[in-house]
ZARO-834527 format. One line per 5 residues: number of its first residue (from 1); their letters; for each residue z, y, x of N, C-alpha, C. Coordinates in steps of 0.05 Angstrom, whole numbers, plus 32768, in hexadecimal, padded with zeros to 4 digits. Layout:
BEGIN
NUM = a = Z:Y:X:Z:Y:X:Z:Y:X; ...
END
This chain:
BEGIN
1 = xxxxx = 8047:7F40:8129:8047:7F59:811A:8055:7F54:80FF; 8067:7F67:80F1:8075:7F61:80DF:8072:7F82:80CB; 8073:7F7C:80B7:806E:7F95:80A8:808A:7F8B:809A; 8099:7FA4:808A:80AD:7FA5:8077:80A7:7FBA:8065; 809F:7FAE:804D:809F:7FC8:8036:80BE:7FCE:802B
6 = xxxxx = 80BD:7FE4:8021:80CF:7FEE:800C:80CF:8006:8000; 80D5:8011:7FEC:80D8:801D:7FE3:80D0:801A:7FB9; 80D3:8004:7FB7:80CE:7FF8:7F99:80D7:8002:7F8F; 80DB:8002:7F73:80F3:8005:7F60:80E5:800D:7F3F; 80FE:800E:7F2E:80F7:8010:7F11:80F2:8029:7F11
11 = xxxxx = 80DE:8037:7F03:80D6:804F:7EFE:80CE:8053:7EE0; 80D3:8072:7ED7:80C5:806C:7EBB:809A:8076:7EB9; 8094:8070:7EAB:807F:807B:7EAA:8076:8097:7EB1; 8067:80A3:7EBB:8062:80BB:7EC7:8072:80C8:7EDE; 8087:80B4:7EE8:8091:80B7:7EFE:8084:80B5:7F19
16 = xxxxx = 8099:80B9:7F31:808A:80B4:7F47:8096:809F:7F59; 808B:8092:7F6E:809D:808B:7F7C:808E:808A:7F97; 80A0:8081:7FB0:808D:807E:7FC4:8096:8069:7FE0; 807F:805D:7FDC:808C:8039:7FF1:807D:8041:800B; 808F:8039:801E:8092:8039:803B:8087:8014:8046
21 = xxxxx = 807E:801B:8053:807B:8001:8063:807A:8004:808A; 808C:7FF8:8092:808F:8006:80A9:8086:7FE0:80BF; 807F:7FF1:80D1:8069:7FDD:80DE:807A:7FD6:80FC; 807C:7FB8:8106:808E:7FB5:811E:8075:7FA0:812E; 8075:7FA4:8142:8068:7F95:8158:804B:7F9C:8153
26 = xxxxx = 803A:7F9A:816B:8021:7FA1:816F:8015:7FBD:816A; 8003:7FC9:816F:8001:7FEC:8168:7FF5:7FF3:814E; 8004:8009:814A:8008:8004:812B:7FED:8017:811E; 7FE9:8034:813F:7FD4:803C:8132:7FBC:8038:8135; 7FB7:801A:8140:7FA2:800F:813C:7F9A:8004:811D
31 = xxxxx = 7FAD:7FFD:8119:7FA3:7FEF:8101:7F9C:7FFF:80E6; 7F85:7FF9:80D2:7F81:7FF9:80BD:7FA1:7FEE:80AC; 7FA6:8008:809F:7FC1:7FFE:8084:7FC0:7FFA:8068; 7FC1:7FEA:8060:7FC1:7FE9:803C:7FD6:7FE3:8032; 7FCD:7FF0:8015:7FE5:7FE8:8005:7FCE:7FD5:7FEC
36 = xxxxx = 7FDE:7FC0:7FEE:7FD1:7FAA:7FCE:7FE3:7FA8:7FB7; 7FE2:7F9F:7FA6:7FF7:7F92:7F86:7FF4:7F83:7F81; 8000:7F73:7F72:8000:7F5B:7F70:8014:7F58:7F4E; 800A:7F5F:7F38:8012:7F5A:7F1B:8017:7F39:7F17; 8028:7F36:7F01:8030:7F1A:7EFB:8016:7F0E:7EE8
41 = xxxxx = 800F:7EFC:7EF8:7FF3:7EF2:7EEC:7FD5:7EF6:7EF7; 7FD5:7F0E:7F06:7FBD:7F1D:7F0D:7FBE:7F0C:7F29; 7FA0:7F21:7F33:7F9D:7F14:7F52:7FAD:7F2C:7F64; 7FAB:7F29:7F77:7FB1:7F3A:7F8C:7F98:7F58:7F8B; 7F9D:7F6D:7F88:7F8C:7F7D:7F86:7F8E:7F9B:7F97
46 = xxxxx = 7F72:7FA9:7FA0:7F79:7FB7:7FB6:7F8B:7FDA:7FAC; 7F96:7FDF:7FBC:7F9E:7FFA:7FA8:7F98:8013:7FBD; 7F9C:800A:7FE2:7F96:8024:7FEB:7F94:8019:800A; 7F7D:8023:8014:7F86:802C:8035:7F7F:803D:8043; 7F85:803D:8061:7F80:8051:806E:7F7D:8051:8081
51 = xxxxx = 7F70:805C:8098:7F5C:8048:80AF:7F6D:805A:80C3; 7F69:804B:80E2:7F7A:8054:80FA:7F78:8079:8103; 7F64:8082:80FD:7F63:809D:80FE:7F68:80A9:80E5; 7F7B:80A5:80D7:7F87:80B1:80BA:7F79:80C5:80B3; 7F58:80C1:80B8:7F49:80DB:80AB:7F32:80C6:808D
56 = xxxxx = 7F38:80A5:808E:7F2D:809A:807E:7F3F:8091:8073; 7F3A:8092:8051:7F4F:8088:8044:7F39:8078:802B; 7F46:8064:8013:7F39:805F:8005:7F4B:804B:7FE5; 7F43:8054:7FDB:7F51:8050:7FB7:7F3E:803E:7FB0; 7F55:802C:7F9D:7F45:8023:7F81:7F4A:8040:7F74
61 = xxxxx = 7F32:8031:7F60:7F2E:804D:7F48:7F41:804A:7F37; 7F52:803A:7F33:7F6A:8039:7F23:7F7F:804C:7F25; 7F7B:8056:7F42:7F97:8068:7F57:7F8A:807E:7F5A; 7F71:8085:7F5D:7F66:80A7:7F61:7F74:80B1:7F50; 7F79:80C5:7F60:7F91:80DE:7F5C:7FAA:80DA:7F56
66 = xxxxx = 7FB3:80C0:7F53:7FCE:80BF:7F4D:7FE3:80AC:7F63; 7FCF:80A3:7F7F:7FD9:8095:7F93:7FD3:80A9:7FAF; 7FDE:80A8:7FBB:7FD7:80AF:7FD9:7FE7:80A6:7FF0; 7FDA:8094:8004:7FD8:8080:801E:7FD6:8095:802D; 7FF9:8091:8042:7FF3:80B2:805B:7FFD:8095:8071
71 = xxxxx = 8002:80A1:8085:800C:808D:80A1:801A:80A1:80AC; 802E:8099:80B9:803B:80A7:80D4:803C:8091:80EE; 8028:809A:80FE:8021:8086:8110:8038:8088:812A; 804B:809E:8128:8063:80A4:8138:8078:8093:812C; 807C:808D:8115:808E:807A:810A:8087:8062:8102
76 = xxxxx = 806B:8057:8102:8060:8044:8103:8065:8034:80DF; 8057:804D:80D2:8060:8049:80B3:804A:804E:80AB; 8048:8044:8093:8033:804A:8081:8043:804B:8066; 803A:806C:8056:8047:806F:803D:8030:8068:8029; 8038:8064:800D:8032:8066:7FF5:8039:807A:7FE2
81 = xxxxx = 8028:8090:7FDA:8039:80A3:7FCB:8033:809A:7FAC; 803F:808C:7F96:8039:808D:7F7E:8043:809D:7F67; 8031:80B3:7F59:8033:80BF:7F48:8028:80BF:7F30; 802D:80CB:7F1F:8023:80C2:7F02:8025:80A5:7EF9; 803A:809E:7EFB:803F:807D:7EFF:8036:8074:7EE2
86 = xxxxx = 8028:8062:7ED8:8020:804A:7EBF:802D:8033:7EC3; 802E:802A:7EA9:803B:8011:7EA5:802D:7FF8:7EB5; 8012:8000:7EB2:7FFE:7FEE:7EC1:8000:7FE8:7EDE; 800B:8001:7EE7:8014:7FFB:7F04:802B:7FE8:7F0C; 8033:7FDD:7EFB:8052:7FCB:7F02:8041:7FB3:7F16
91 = xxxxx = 804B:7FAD:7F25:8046:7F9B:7F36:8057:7F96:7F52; 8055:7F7E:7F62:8060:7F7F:7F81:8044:7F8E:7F94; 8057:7FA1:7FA5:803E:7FB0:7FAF:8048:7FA3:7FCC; 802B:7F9A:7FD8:802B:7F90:7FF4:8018:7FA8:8010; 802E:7FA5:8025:801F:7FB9:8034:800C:7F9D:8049
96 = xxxxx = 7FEF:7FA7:8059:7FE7:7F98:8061:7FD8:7FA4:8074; 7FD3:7F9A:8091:7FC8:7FA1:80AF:7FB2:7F96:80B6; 7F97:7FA6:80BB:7F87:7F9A:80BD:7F7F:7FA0:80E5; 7F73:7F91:80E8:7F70:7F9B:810B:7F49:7FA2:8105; 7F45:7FA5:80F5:7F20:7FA5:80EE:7F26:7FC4:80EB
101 = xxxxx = 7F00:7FCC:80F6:7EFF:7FE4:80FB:7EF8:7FF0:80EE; 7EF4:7FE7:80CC:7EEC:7FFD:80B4:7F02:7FF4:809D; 7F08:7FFF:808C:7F14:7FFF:8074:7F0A:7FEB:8068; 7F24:7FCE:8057:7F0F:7FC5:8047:7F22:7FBF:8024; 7F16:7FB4:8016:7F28:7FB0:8001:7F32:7F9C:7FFC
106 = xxxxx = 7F23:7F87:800A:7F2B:7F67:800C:7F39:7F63:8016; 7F4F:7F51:8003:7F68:7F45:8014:7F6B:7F32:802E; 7F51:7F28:801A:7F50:7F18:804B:7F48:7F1A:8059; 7F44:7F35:805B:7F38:7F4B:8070:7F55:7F4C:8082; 7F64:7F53:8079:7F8B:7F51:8081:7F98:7F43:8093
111 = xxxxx = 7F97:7F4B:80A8:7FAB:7F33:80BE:7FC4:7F2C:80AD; 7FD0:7F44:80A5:7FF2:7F44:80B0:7FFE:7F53:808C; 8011:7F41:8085:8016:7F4B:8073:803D:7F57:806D; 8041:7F65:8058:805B:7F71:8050:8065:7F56:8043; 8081:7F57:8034:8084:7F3B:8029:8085:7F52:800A
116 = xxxxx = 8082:7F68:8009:8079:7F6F:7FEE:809A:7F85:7FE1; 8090:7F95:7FCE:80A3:7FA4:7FC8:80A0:7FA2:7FA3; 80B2:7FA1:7F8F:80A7:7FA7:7F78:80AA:7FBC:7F73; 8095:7FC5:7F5B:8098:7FDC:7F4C:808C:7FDF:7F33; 80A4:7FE4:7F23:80A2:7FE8:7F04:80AB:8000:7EF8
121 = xxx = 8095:8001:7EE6:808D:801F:7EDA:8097:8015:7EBD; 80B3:801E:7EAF:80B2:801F:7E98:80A5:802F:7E85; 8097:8023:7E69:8087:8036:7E5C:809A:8043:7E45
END
């Protein structure tokens, strides 16, 4: 299984942007999808997922209302919509596949990972 993110880039503050991670080998709408970050210094931290019947989804409280995790299980993608962008948000954002049957926030909960996209929010 191989995931590829993209969609990074420089943004200014209160902008938007929105990363794709598109999913190859094994079925895609089985799996649990996340998106994590990863800041220079920090740990790896959870930011969103979304479970194989795209009717469960779940945020850090850092992202309520200003993130939203959709899937297109016909294209075997999982998006990131980011809006109201903060400086705080600069980070490499990693997409990640879980084959477990509930949502979780833990990173090694995660089979299968993206090799990561950046994104920076100028203030």
């Amino acid at each position: 299984v191989q995931l590829q993110a993209s969609g990074g880039g420089l943004v200014q503050a209160r902008g938007s942007l929105r990363l794709s991670c598109v999913v190859s080998g094994g079925t895609f709408s089985r799996y649990i999808m996340a998106w994590f970050r990863q800041a220079p210094g920090k740990d790896r931290e959870f930011v969103a997922a979304i479970n194989w019947r795209v009717r469960g989804t779940n945020y850090a409280d850092s992202v309520k209302g200003r993130f939203t995790i959709s899937r297109d299980n016909t294209k075997n993608t999982v998006y990131l919509q980011m809006n109201s962008l903060k400086a705080e948000d600069t980070a490499v954002y990693y997409c990640a596949a879980d084959l477990g049957a509930a949502i979780s926030a833990r990173a090694v909960t995660y089979n299968y990972w993206g090799q990561g996209t950046q994104v920076t929010v100028s203030s």
